[in-house]
C-alpha positions in Angstrom: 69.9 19.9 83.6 71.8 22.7 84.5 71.3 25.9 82.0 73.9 27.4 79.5 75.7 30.4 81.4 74.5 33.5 79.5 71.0 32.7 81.1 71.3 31.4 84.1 69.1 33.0 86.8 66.7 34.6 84.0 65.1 31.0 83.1 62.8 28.7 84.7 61.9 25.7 83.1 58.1 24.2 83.5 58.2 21.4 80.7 60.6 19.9 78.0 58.6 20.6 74.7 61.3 18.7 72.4 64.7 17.2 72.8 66.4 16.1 69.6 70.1 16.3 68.5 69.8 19.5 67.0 68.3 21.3 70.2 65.8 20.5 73.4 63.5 23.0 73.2 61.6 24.3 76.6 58.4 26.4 78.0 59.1 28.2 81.0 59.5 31.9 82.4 62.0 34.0 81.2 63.1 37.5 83.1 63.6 40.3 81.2 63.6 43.8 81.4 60.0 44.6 81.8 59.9 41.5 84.3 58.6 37.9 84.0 57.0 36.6 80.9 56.3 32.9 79.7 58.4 32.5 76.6 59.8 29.0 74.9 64.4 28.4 75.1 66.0 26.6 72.3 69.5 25.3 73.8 72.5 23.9 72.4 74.7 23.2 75.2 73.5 19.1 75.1 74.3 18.5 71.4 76.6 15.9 70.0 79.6 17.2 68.7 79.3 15.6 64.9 76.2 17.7 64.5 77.1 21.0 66.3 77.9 22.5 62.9 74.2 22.2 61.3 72.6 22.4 64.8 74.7 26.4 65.2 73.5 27.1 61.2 70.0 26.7 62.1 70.3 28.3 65.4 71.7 31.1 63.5 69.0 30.9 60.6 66.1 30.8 63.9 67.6 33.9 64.8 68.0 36.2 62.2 64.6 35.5 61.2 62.9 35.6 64.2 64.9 39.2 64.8 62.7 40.6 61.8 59.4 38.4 61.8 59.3 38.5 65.8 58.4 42.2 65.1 55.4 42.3 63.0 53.1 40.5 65.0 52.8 37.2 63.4 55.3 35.2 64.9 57.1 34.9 68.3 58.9 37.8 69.6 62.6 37.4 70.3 63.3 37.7 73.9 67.2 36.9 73.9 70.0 35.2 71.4 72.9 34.1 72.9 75.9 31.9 71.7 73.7 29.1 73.0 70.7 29.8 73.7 67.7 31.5 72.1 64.4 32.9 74.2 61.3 33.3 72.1 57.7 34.2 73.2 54.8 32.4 73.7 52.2 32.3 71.5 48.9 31.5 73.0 47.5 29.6 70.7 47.4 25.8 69.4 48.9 23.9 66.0 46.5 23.6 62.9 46.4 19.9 63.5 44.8 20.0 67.0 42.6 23.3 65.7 41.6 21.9 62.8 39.8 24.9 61.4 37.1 23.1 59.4 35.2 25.8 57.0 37.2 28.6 58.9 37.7 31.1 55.9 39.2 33.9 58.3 41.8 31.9 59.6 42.9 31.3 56.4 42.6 35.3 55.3 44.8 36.1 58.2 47.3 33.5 56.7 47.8 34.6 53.9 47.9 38.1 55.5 50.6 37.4 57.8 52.6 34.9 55.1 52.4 38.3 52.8 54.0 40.5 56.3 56.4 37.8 55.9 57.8 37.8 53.0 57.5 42.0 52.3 60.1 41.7 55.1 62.2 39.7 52.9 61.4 36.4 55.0 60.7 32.9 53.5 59.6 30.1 56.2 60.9 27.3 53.9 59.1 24.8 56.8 55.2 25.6 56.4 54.1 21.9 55.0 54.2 20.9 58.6 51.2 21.7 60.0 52.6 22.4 63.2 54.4 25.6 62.4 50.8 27.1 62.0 49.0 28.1 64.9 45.8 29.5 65.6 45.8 31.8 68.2 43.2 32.6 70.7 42.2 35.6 68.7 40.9 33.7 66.2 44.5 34.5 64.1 47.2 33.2 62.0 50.9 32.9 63.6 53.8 30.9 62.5 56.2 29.6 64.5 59.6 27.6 63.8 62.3 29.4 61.9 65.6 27.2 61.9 64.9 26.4 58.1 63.8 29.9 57.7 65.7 32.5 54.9 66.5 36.2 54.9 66.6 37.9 51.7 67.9 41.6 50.7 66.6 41.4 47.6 63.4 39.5 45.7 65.6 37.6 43.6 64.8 34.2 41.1 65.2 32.1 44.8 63.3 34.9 46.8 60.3 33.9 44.2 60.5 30.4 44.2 61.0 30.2 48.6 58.0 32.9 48.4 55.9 30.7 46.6 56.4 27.4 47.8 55.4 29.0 50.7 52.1 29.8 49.3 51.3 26.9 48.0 51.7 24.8 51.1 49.5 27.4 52.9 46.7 26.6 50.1 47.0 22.5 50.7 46.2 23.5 54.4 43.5 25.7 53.0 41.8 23.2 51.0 42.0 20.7 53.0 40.2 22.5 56.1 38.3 25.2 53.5 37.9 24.2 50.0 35.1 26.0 49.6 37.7 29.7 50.5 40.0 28.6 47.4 40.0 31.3 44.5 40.5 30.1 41.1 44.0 31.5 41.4 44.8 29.5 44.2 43.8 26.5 42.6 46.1 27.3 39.8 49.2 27.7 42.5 48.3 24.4 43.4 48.0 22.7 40.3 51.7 23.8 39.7 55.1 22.9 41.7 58.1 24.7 41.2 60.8 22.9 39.3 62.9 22.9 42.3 60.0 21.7 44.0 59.3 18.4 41.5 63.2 18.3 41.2 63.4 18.0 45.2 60.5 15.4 45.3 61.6 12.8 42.8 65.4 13.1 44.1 66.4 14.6 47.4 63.2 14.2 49.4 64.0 10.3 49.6 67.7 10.7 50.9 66.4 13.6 53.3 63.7 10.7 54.6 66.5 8.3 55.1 68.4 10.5 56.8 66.0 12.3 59.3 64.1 9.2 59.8 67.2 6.7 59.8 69.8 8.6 61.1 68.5 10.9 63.1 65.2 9.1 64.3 62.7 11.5 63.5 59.8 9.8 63.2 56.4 12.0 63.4 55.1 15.3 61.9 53.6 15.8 65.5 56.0 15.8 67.9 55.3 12.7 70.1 58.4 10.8 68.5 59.6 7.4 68.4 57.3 6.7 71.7 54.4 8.1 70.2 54.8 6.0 66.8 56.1 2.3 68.4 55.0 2.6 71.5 51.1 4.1 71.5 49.9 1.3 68.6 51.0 -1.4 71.0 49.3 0.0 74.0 46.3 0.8 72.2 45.8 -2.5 70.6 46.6 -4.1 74.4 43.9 -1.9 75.8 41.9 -2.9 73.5 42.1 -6.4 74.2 40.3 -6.1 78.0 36.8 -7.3 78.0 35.9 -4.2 79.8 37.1 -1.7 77.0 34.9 -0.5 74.3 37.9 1.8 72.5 41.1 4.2 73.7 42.7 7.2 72.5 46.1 8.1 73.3 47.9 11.3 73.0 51.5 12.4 73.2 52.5 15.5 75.7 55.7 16.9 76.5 57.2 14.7 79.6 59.9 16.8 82.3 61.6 13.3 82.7 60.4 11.1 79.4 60.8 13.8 77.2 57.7 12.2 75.6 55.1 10.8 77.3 51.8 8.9 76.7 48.3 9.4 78.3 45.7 6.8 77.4 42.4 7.7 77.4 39.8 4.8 77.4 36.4 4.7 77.5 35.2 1.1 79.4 32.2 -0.3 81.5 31.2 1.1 84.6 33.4 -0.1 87.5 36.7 -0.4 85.1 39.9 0.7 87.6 43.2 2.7 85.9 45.8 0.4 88.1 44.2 -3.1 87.2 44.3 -1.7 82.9 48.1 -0.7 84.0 48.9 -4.1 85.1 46.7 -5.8 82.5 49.0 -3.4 79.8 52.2 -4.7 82.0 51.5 -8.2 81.9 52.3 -8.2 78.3 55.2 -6.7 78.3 54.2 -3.5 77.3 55.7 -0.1 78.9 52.5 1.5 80.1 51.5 4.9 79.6 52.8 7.6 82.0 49.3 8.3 82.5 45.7 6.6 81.7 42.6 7.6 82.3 39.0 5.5 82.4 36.4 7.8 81.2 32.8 6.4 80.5 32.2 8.1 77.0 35.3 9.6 74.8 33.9 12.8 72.6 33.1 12.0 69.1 31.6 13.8 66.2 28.7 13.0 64.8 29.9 10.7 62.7 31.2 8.4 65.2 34.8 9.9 65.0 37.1 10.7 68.4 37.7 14.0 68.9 41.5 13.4 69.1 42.4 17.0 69.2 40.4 18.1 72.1 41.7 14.9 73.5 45.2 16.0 72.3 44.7 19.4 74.4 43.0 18.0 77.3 46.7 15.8 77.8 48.6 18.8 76.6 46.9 20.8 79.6 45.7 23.5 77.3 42.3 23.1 78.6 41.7 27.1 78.4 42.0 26.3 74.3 38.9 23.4 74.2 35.6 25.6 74.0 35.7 26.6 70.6 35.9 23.3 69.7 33.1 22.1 71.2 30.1 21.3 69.1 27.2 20.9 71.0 25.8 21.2 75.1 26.5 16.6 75.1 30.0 17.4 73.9 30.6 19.9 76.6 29.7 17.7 79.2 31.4 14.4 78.3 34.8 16.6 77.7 33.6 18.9 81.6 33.9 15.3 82.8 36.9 14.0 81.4 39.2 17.2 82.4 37.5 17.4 85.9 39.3 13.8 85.9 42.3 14.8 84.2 45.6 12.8 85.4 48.0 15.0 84.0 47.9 18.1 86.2 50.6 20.5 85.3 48.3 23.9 84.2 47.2 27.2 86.0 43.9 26.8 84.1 40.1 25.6 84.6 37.2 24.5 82.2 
């Protein structure tokens, strides 16, 4: 796909992250003054007409935050805005869904710290439910990410308050649902109580802004993985799981240069179990396999029995560098040494 004209020669594209029909969104390199860096392009130039008026608002929304936030070391830097096209950093880090900081008090103090730089900068996210706009970075830290829904104030006014504090609020859920133990009184009384906008929006608008991103516009999953990821994956799985040979099977959504969205099937089976016969034993049934599958002979699982789907998550995400604070225990580090020294999906510049 041939890039918008205002950065042409300063961006090279490794991996489609997201391609929807308000943007595709893209990790590459991006040149700039101080040379080369690795840095994530929002474009417009492949959007249908009938949308290009809200797809340009939010554009214009991403940037004007980003032009503030990008500054105070919470949030990506912004490396270019152009009529269509936007260059942020990257943040090394990975979403609170694949972290999953379980009894992690400090992530959550750094947070609230960086939701506080926020909005004394006169910035309200107005997107922090999804737990994908929180990252945790490698330093341990809080950074937020995603700003086309974001707000600029001038001034702390009545909506200032209410934006501010929704935003709050949806940082505690994430707080006690990974540490409940962290939560203040005070914070449990912020999340006791909704705005009125807030129970307004829920019993009214909520349920046309479902039909309309899920009907409309297909959007489908608070992950990423899409339509392919929601239909497909279930179908797969339970096809998998139908071979003698397999015990169980994870599968995890990455972003796909030609897919856009692709699957990689990780299944643990019996000793002597071969990827291409599963393929054709998922074909036969007229199921589109997954772009890549992988027989391991023991998938990670905490000690309750459970997967470890976000180490798997990162492991097809090729974020290997981002797996050893995850890991529990010496077993644990050896089944997951094994399963990326296997790894099908070979796109990274690190090792494990």
């Amino acid at each position: 796909m041939a890039l918008p004209d205002e950065i042409e020669g300063r961006w090279h594209t490794d991996v489609v992250i997201k391609r929807d029909v308000f943007s595709t969104v893209e990790r590459g390199r991006f040149r700039g003054e101080s040379g080369e860096v690795e840095g994530v392009l929002r474009r417009l130039d492949q959007i249908p007409a009938w949308v290009s008026p809200l797809a340009f608002h939010l554009f214009a929304r991403e940037r004007r935050a980003l032009a503030i936030a990008g500054t105070l070391g919470i949030a990506p830097a912004l490396l270019f805005a152009g009529r269509r096209a936007l260059v942020r950093s990257w943040i090394d880090g990975v979403a609170l869904h694949i972290a999953k900081p379980y009894g992690d008090a400090g992530y959550f103090h750094s947070a609230k710290a960086a939701l506080r730089k926020l909005h004394r900068a006169g910035i309200c996210h107005n997107d922090l439910a999804k737990e994908q706009n929180w990252l945790r970075g490698r330093d341990g830290k809080c950074y937020l990410t995603d700003f086309q829904l974001a707000a600029s104030f001038k001034r702390r006014n009545a909506l200032f308050r209410i934006a501010a504090y929704e935003d709050l609020r949806h940082l505690l859920k994430h707080k006690r649902r990974y540490a409940p133990d962290a939560l203040t009184p005070s914070e449990r009384r912020v999340l006791a109580k909704k705005s009125l906008p807030t129970r307004v929006w829920m019993a009214t608008g909520k349920k046309v802004y479902y039909a309309i991103t899920r009907g409309l516009f297909r959007f489908t999953d608070r992950e990423g993985g899409g339509r392919r990821l929601v239909h497909d994956a279930p179908l797969i799985a339970a096809r998998l799981k139908a071979h003698p040979q397999v015990r169980e099977v994870a599968i995890a959504a990455y972003p796909d240069r030609r897919a856009g969205t692709g699957l990689y099937a990780f299944v643990e089976g019996a000793p002597g179990l071969a990827a291409p016969a599963l393929r054709e034993f998922v074909t036969a049934a007229a199921a589109q396999p997954p772009e890549h599958l992988q027989v391991i002979a023991e998938l990670p699982r905490r000690a309750s029995g459970e997967v470890r789907n976000e180490i798997l998550q990162l492991i097809a995400l090729n974020q290997v560098d981002e797996i050893e604070p995850l890991i529990s225990n010496d077993h644990e580090r050896d089944v997951v040494r094994r399963i990326i020294a296997d790894r099908r999906n070979l796109r990274d510049r690190f090792s494990f």
